[in-house]
mmCIF file of the protein (N, C-alpha, C, O) and its ligand, coordinates in Angstrom:
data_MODEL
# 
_entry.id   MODEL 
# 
loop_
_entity.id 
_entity.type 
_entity.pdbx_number_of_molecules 
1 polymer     1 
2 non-polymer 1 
# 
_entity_poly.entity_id                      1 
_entity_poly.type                           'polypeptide(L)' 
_entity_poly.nstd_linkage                   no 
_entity_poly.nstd_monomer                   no 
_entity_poly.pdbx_seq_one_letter_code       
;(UNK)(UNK)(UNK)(UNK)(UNK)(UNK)(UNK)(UNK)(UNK)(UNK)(UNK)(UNK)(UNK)(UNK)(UNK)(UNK)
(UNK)(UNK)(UNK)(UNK)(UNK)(UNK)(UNK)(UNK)(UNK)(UNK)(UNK)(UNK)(UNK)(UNK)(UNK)(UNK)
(UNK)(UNK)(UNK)(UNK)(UNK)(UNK)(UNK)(UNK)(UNK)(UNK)(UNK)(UNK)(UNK)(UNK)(UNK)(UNK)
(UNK)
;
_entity_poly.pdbx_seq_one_letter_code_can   XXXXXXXXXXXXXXXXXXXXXXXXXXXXXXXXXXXXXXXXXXXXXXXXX 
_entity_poly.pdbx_strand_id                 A 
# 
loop_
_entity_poly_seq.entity_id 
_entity_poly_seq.num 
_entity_poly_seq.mon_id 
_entity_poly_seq.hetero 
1 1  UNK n 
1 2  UNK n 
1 3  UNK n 
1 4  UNK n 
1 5  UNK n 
1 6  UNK n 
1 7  UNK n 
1 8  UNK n 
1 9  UNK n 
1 10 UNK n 
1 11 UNK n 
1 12 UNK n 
1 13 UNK n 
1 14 UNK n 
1 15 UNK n 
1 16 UNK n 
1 17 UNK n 
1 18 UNK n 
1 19 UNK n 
1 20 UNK n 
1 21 UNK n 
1 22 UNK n 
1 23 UNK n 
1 24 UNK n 
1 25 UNK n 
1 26 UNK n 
1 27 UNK n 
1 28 UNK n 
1 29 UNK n 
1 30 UNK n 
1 31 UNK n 
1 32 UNK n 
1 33 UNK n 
1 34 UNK n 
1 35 UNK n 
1 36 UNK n 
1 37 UNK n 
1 38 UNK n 
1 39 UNK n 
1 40 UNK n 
1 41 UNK n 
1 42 UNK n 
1 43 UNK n 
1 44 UNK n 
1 45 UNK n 
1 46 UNK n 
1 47 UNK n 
1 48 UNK n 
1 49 UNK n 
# 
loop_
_struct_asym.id 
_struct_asym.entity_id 
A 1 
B 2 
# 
loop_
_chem_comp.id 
_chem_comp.type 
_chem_comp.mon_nstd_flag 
UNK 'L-peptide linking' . 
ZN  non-polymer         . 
# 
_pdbx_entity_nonpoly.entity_id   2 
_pdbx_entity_nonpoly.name        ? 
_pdbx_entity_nonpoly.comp_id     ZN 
# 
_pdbx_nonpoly_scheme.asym_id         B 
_pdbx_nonpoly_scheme.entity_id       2 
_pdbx_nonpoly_scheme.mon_id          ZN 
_pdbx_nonpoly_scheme.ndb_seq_num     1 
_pdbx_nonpoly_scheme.pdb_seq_num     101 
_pdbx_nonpoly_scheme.auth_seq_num    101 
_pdbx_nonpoly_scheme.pdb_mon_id      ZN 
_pdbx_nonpoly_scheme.auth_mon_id     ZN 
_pdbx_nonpoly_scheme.pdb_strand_id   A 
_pdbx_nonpoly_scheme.pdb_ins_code    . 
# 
loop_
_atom_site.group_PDB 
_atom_site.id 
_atom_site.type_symbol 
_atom_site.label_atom_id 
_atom_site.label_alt_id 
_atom_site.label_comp_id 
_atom_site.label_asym_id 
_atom_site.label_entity_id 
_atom_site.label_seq_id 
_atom_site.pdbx_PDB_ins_code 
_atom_site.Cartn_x 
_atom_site.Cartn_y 
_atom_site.Cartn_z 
_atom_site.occupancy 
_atom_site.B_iso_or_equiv 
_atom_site.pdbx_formal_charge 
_atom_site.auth_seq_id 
_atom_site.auth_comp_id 
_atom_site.auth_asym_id 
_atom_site.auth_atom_id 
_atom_site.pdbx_PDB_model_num 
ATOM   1   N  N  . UNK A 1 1  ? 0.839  -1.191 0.000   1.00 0.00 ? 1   UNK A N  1 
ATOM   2   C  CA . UNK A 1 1  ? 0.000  0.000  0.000   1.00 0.00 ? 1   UNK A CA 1 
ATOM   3   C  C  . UNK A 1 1  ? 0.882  1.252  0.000   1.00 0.00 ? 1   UNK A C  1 
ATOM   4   O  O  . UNK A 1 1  ? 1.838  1.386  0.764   1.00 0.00 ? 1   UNK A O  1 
ATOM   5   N  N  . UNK A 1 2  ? 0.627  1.855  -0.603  1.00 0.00 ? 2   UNK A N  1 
ATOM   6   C  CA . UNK A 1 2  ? 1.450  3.496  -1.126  1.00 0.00 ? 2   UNK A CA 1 
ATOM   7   C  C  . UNK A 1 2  ? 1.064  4.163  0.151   1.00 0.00 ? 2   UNK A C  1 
ATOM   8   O  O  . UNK A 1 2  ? -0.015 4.109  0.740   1.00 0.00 ? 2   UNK A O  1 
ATOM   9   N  N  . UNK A 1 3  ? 2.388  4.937  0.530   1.00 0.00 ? 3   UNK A N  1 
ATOM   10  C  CA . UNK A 1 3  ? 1.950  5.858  1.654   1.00 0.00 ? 3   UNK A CA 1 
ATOM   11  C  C  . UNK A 1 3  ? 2.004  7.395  1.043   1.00 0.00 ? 3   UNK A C  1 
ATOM   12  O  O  . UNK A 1 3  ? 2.761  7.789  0.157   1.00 0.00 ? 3   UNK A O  1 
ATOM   13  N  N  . UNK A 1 4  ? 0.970  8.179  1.772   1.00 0.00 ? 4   UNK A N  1 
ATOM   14  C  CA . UNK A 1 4  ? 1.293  9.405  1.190   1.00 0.00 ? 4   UNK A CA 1 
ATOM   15  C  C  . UNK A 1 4  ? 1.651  10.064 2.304   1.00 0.00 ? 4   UNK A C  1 
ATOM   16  O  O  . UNK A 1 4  ? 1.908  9.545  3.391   1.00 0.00 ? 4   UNK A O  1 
ATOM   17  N  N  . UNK A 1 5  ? 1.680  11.892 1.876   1.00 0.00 ? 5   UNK A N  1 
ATOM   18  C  CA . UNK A 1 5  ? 2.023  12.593 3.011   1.00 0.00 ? 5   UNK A CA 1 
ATOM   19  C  C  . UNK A 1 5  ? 1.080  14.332 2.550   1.00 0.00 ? 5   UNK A C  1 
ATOM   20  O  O  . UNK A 1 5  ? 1.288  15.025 1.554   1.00 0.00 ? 5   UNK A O  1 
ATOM   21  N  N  . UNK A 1 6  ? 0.573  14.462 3.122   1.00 0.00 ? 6   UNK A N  1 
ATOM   22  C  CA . UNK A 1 6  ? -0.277 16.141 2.982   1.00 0.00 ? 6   UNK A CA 1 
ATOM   23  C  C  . UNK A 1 6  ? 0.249  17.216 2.867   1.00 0.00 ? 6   UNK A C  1 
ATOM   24  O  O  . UNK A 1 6  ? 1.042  17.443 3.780   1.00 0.00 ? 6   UNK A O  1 
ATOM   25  N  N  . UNK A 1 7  ? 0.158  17.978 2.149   1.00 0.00 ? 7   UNK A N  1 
ATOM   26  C  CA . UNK A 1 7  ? 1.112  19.482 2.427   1.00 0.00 ? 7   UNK A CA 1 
ATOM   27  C  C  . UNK A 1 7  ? -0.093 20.572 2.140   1.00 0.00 ? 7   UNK A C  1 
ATOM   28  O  O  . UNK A 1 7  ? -1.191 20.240 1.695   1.00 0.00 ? 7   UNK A O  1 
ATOM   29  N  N  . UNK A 1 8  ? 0.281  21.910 2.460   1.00 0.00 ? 8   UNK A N  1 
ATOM   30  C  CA . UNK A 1 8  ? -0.545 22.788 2.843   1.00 0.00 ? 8   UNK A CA 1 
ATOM   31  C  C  . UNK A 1 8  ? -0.190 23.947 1.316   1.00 0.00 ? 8   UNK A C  1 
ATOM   32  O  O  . UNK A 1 8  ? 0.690  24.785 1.510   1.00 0.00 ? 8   UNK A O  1 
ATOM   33  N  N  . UNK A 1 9  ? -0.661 23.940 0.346   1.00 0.00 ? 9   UNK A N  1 
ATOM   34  C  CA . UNK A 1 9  ? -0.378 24.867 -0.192  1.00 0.00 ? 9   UNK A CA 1 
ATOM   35  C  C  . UNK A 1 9  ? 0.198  26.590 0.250   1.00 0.00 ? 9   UNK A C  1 
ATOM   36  O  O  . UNK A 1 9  ? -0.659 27.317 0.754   1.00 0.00 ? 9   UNK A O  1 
ATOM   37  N  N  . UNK A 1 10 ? 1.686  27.198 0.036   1.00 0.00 ? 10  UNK A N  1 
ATOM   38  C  CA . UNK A 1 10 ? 1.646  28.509 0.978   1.00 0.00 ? 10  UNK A CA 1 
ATOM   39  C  C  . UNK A 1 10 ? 1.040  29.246 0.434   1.00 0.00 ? 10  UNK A C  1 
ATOM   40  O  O  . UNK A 1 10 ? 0.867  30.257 1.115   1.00 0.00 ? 10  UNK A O  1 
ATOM   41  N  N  . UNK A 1 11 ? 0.469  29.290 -0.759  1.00 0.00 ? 11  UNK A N  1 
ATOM   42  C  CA . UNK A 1 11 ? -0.480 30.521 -1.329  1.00 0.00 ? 11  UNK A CA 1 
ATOM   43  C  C  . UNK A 1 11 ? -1.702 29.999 -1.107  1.00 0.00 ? 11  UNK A C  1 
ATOM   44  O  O  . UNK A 1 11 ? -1.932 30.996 -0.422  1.00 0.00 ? 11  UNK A O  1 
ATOM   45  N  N  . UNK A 1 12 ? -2.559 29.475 -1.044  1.00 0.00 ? 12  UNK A N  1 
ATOM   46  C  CA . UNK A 1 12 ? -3.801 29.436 -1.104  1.00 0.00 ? 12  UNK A CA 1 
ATOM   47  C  C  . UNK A 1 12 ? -4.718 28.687 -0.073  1.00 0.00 ? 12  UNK A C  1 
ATOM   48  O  O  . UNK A 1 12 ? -5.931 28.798 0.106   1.00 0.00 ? 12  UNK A O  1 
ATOM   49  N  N  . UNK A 1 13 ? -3.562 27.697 0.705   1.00 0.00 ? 13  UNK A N  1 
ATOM   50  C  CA . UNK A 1 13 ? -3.533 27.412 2.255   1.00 0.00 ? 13  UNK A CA 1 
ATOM   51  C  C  . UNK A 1 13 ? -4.475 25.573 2.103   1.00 0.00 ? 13  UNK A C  1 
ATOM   52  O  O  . UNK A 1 13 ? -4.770 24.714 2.934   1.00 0.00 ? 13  UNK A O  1 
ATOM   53  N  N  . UNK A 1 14 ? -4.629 25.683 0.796   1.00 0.00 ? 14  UNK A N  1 
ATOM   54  C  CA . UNK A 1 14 ? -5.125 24.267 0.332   1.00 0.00 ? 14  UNK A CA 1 
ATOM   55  C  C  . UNK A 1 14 ? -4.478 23.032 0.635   1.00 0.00 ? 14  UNK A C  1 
ATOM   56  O  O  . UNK A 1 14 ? -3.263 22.953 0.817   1.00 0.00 ? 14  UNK A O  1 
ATOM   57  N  N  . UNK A 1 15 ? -5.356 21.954 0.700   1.00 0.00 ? 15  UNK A N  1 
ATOM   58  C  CA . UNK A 1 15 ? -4.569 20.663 1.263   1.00 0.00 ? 15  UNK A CA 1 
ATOM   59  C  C  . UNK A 1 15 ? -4.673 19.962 0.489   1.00 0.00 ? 15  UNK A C  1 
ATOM   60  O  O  . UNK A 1 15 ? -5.826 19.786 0.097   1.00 0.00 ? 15  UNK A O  1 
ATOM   61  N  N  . UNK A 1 16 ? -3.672 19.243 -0.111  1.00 0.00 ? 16  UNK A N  1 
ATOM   62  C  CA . UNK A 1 16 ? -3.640 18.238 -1.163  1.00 0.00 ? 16  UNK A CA 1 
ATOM   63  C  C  . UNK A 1 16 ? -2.538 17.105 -0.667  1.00 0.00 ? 16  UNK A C  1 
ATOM   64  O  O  . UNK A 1 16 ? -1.660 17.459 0.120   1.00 0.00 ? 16  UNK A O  1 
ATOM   65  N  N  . UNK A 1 17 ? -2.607 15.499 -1.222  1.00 0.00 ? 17  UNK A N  1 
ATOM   66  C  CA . UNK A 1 17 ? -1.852 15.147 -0.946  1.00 0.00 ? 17  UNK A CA 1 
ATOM   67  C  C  . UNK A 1 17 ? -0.764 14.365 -1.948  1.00 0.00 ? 17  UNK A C  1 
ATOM   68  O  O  . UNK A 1 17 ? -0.983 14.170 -3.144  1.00 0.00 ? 17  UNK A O  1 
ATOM   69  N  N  . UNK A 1 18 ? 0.309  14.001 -1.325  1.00 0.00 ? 18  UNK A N  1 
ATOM   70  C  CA . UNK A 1 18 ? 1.557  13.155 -2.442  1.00 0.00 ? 18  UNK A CA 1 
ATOM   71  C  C  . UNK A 1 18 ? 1.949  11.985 -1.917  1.00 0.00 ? 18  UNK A C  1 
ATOM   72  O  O  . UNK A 1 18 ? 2.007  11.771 -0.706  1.00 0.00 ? 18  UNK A O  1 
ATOM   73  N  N  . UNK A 1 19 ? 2.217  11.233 -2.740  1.00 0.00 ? 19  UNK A N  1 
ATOM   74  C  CA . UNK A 1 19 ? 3.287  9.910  -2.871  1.00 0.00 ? 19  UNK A CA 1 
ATOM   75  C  C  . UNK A 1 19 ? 4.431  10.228 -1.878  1.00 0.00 ? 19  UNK A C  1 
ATOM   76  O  O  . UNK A 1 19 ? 5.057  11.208 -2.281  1.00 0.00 ? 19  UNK A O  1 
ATOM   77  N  N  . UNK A 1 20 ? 4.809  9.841  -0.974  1.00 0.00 ? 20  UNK A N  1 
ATOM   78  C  CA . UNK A 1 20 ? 5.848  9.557  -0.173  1.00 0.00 ? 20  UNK A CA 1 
ATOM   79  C  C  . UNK A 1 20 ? 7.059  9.025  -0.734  1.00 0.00 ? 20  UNK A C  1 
ATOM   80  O  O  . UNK A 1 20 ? 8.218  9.395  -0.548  1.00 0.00 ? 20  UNK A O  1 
ATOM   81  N  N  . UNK A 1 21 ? 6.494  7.868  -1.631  1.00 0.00 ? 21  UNK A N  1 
ATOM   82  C  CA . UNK A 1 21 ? 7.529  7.402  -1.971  1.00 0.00 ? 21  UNK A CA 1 
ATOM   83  C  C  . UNK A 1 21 ? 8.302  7.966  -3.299  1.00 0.00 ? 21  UNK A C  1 
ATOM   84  O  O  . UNK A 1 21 ? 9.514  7.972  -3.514  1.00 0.00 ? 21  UNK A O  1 
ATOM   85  N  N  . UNK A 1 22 ? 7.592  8.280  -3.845  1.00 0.00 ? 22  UNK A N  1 
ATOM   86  C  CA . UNK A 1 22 ? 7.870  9.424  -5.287  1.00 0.00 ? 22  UNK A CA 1 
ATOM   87  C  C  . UNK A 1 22 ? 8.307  10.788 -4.828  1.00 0.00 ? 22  UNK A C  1 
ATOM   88  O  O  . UNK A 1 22 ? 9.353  10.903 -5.468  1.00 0.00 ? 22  UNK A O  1 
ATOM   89  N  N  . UNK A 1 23 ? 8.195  11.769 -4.211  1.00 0.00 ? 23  UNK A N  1 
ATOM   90  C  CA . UNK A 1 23 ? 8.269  12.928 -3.669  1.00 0.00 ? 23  UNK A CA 1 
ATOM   91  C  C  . UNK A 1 23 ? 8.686  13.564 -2.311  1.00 0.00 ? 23  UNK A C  1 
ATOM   92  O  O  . UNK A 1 23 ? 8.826  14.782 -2.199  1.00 0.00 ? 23  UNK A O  1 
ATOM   93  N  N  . UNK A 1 24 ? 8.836  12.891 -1.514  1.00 0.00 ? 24  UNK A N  1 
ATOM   94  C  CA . UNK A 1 24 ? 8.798  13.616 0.092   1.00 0.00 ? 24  UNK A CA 1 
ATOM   95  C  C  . UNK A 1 24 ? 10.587 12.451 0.053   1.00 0.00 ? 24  UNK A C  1 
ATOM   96  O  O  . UNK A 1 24 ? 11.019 11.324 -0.191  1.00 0.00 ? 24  UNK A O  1 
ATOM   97  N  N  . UNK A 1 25 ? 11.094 14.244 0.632   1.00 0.00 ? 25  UNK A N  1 
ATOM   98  C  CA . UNK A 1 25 ? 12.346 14.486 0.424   1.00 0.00 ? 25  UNK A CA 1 
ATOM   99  C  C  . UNK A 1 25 ? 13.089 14.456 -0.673  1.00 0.00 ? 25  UNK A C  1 
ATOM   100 O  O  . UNK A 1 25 ? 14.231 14.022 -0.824  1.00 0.00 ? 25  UNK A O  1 
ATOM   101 N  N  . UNK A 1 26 ? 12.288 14.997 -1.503  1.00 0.00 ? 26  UNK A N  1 
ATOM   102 C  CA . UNK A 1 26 ? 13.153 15.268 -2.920  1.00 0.00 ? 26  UNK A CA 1 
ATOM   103 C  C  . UNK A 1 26 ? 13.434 16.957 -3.286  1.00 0.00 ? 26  UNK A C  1 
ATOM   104 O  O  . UNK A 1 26 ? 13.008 17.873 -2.583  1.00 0.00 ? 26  UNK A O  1 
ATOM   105 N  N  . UNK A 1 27 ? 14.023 17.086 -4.196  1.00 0.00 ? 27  UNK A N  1 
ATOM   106 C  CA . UNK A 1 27 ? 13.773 18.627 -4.564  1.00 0.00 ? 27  UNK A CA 1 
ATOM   107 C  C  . UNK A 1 27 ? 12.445 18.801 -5.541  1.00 0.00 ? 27  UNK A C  1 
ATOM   108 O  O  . UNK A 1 27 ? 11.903 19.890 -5.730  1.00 0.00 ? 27  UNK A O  1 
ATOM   109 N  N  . UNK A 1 28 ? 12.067 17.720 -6.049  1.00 0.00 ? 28  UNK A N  1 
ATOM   110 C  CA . UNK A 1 28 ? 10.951 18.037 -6.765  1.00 0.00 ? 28  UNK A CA 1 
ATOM   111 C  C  . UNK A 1 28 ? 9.999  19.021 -6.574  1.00 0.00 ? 28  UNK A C  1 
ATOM   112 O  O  . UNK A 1 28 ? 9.574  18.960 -5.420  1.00 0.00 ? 28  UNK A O  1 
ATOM   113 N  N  . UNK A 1 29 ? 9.487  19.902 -7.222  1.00 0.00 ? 29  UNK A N  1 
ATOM   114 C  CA . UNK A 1 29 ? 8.652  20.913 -6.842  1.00 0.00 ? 29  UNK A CA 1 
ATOM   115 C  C  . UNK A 1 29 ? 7.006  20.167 -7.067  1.00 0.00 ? 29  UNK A C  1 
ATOM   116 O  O  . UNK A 1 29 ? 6.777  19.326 -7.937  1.00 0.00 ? 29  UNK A O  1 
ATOM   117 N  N  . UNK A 1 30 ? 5.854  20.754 -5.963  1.00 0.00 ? 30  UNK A N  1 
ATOM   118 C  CA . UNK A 1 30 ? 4.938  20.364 -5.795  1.00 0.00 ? 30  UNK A CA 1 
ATOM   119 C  C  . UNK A 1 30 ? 3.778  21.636 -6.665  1.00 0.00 ? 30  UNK A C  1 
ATOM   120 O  O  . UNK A 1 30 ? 3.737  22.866 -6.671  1.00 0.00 ? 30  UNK A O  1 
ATOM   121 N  N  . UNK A 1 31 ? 2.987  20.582 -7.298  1.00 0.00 ? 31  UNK A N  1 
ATOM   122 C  CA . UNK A 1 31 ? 1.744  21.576 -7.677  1.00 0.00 ? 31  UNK A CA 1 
ATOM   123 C  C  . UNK A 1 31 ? 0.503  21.564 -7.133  1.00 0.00 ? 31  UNK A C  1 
ATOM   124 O  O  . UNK A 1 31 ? -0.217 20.577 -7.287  1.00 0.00 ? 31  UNK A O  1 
ATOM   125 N  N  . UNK A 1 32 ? -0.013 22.925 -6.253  1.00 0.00 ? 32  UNK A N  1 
ATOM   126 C  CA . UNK A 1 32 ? -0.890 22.852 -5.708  1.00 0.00 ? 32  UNK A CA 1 
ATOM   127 C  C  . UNK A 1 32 ? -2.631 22.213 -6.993  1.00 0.00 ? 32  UNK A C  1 
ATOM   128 O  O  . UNK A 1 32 ? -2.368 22.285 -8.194  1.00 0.00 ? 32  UNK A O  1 
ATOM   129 N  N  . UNK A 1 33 ? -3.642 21.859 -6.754  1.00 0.00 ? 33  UNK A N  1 
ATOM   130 C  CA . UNK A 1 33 ? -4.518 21.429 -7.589  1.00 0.00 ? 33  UNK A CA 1 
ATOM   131 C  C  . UNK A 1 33 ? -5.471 22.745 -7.353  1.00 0.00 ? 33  UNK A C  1 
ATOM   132 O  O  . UNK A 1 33 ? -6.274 22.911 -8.271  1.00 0.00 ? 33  UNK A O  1 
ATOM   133 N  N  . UNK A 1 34 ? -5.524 23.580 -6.437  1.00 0.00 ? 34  UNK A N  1 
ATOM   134 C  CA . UNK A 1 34 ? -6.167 24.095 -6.383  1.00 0.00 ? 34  UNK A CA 1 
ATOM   135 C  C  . UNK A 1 34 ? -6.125 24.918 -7.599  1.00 0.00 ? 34  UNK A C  1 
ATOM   136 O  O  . UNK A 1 34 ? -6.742 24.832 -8.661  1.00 0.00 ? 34  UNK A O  1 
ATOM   137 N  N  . UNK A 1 35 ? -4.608 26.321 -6.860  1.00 0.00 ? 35  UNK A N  1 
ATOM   138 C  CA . UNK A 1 35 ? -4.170 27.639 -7.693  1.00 0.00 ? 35  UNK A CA 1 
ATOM   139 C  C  . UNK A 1 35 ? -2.877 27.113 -8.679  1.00 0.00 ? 35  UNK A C  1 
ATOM   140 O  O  . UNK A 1 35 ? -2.254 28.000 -9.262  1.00 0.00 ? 35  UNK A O  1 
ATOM   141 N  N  . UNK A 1 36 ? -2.588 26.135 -8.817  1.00 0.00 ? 36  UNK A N  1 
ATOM   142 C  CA . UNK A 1 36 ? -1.616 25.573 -9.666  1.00 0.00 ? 36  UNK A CA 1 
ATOM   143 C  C  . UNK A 1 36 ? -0.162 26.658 -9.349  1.00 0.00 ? 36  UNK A C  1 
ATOM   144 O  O  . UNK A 1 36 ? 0.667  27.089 -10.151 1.00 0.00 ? 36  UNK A O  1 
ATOM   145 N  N  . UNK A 1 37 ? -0.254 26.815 -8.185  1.00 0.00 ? 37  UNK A N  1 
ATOM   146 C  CA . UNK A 1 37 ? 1.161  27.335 -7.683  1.00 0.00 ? 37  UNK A CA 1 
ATOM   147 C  C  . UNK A 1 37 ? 2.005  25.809 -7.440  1.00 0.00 ? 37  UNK A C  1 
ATOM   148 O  O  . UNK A 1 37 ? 1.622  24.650 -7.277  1.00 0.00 ? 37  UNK A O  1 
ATOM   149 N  N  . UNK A 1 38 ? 3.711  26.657 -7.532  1.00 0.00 ? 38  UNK A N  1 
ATOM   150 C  CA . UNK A 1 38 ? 4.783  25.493 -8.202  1.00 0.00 ? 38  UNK A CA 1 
ATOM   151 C  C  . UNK A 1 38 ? 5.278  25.580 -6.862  1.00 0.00 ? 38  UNK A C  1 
ATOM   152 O  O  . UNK A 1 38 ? 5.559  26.774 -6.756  1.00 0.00 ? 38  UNK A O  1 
ATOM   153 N  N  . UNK A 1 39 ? 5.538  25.051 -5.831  1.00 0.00 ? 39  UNK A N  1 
ATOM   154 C  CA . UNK A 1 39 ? 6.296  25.127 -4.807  1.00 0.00 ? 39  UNK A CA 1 
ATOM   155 C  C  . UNK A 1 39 ? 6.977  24.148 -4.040  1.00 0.00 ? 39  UNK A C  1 
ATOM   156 O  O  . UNK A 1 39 ? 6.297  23.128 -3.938  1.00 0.00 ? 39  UNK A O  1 
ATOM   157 N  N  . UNK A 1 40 ? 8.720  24.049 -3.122  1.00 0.00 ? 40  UNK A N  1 
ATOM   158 C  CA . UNK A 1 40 ? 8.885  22.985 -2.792  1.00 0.00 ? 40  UNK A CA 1 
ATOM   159 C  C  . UNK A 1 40 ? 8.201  23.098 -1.779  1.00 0.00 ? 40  UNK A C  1 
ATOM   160 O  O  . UNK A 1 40 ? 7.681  24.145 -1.394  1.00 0.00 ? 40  UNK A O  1 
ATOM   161 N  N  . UNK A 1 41 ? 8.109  21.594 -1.035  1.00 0.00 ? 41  UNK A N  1 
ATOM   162 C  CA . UNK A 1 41 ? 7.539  21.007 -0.107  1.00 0.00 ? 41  UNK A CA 1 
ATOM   163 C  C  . UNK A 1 41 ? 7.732  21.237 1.440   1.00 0.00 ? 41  UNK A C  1 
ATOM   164 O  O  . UNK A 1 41 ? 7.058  20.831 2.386   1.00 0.00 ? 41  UNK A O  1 
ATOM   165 N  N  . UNK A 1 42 ? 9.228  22.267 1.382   1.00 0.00 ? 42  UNK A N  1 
ATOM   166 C  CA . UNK A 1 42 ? 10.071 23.188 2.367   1.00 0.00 ? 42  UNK A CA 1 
ATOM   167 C  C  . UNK A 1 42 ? 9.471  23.889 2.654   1.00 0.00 ? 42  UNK A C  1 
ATOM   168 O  O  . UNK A 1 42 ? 9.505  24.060 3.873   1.00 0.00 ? 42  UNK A O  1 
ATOM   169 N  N  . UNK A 1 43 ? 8.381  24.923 1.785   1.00 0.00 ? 43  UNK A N  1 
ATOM   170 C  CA . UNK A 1 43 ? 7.661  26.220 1.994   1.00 0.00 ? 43  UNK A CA 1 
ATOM   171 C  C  . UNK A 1 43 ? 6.603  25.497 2.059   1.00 0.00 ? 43  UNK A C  1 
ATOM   172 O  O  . UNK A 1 43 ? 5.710  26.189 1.572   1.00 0.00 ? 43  UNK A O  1 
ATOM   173 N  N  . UNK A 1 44 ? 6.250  24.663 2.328   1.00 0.00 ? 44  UNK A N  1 
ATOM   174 C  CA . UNK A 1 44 ? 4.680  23.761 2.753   1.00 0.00 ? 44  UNK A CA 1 
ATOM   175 C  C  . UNK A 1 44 ? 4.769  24.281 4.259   1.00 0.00 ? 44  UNK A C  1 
ATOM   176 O  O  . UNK A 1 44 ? 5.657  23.818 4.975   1.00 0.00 ? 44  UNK A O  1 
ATOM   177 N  N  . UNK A 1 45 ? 3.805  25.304 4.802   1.00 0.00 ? 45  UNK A N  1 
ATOM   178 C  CA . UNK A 1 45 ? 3.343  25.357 6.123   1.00 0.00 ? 45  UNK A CA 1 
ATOM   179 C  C  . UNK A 1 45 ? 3.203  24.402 7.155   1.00 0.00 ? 45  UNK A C  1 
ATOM   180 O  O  . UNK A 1 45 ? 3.508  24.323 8.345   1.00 0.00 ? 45  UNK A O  1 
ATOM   181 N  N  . UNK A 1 46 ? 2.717  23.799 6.420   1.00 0.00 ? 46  UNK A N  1 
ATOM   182 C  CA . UNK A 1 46 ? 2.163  22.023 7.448   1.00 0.00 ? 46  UNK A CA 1 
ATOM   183 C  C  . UNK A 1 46 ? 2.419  20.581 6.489   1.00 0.00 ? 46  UNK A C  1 
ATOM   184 O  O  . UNK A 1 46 ? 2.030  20.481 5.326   1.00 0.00 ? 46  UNK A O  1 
ATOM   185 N  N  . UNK A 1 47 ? 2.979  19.762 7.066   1.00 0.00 ? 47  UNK A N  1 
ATOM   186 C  CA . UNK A 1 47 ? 3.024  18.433 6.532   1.00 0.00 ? 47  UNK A CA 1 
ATOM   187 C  C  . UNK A 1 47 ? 2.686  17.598 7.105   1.00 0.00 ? 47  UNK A C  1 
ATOM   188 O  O  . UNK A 1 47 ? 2.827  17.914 8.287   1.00 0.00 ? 47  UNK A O  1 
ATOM   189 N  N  . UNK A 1 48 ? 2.379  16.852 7.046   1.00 0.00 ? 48  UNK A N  1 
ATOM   190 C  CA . UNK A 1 48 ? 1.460  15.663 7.895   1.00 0.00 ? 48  UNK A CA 1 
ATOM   191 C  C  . UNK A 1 48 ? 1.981  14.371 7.249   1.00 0.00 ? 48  UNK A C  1 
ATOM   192 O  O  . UNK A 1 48 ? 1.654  14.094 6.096   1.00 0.00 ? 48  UNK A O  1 
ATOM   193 N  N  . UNK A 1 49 ? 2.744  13.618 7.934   1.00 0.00 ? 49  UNK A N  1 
ATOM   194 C  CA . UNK A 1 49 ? 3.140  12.346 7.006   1.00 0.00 ? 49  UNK A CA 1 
ATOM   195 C  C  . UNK A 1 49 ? 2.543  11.458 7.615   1.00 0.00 ? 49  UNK A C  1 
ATOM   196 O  O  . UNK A 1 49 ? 2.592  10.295 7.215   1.00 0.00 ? 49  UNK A O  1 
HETATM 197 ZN ZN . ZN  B 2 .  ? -2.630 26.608 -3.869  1.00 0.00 2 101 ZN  A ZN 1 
# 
């Protein structure tokens, strides 16, 4: 079973979530679904793994 992890969009304060195993701790940049802001996962307010 795939684990994910939540992040908080910093512009628009939206919660969406990602692949753990694909993404969390990478430099990959995250796209919010909401405002389609590009951001790493560093400037994520809140993470919840
Ligand atoms: Zn957003």
């Amino acid at each position: 079973m795939a684990t994910i992890f939540w992040v908080t969009c910093p512009r628009c304060g939206g919660k969406f979530y990602c692949h753990t195993q694909d993404l969390r701790h990478t430099d990959w940049k995250l796209l919010c679904p909401f405002c389609q802001h590009r951001f790493h996962q560093d400037e994520s307010p809140q993470i919840v793994e």
